[in-house]
C-alpha positions in Angstrom: 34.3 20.2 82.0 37.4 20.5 79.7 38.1 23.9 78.0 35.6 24.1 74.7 37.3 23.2 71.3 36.3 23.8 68.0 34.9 21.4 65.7 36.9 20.6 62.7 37.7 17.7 60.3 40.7 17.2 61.9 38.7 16.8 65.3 36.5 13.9 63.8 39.8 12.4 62.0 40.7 12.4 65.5 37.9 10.8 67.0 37.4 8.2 64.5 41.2 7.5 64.7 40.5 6.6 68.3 38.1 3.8 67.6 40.2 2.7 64.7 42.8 2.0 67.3 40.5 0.3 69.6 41.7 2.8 72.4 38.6 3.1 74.7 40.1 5.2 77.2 41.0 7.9 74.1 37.4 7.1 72.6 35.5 8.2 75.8 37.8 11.3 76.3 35.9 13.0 73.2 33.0 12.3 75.4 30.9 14.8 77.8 30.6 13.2 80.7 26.8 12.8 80.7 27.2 11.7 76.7 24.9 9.2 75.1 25.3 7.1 72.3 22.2 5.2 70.6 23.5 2.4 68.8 22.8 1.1 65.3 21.2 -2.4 66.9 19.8 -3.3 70.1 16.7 -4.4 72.3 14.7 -1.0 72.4 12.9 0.6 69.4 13.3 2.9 68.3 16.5 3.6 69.1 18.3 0.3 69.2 20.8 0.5 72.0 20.9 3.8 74.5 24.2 4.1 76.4 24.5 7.0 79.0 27.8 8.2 80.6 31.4 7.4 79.7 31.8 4.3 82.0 29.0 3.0 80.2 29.9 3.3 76.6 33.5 2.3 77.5 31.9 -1.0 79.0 30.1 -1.8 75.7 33.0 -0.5 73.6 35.7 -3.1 75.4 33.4 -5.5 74.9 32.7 -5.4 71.7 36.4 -4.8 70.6 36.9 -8.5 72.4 34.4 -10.1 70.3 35.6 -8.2 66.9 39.0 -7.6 67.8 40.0 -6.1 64.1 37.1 -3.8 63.9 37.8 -0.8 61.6 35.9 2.2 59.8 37.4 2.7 56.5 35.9 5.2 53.8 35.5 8.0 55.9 33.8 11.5 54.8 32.8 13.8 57.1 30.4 16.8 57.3 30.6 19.9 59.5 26.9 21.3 59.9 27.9 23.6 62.4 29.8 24.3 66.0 26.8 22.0 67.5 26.2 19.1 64.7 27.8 16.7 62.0 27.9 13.8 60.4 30.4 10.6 59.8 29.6 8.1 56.3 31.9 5.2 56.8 32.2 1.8 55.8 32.6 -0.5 59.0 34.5 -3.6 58.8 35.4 -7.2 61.0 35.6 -10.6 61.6 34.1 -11.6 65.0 35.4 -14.4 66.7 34.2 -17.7 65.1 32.3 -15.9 62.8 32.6 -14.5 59.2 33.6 -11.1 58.0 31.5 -7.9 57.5 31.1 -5.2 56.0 28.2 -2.3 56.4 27.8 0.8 54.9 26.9 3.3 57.9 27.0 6.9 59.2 27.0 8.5 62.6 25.0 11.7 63.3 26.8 13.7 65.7 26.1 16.6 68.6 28.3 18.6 70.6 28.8 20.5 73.2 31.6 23.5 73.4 33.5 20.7 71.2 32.6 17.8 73.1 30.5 15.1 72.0 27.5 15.3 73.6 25.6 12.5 71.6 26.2 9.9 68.6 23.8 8.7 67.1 24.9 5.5 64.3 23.0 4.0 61.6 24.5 1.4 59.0 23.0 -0.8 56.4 22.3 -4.4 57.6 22.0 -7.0 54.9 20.1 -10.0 55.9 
């Protein structure tokens, strides 16, 4: 396990920095290595999509960046709760491959451990 770090602002600037860049290898590195991540959609309720383990959020992260390959989160605000939880408000925006542009008004609810996420947790507003 790397050596705890504190959470901060900066710290999820950082993290969310990361995905803005599409950099999978630097988005899993913020990850424990048993992390999960339950997605906003998916085939299980209730929690949509459950991904355990770095290898397997990278997987679904790679993909996804080759079928929206200008995805971004814009309108960031974050919340410290404590050393253990906070949360992300974010507007995420793309254009998927032969499709049309989006835009959803979402959050993540984050949990870590000694600095590390341990879990993420993301909800967004899905008009349809």
């Amino acid at each position: 396990m790397p050596a705890p770090r504190q959470v901060t602002l900066a710290l999820l600037d950082e993290i969310q920095d990361t995905f803005n860049r599409r950099d999978v290898p630097a988005i899993v590195s913020h990850f424990t290595d048993d992390g999960i991540w339950l997605m906003a959609r998916g085939p299980s309720e209730p929690e949509g999509r459950l991904l355990v383990g770095k290898a397997a959020i990278a997987e679904v992260l790679a993909d996804r960046y080759r079928q929206i390959p200008d995805m971004r989160w814009t309108e960031m605000r974050h919340w410290i709760c404590d050393q253990t939880k906070a949360i992300s408000e974010w507007t995420v925006r793309g254009t998927p491959i032969g499709g049309k542009p989006f835009a959803y008004l979402g959050c993540d609810l984050w949990e870590f451990r000694d600095g590390w996420v341990s879990k993420k947790d993301t909800y967004w507003k899905y008009i349809g």
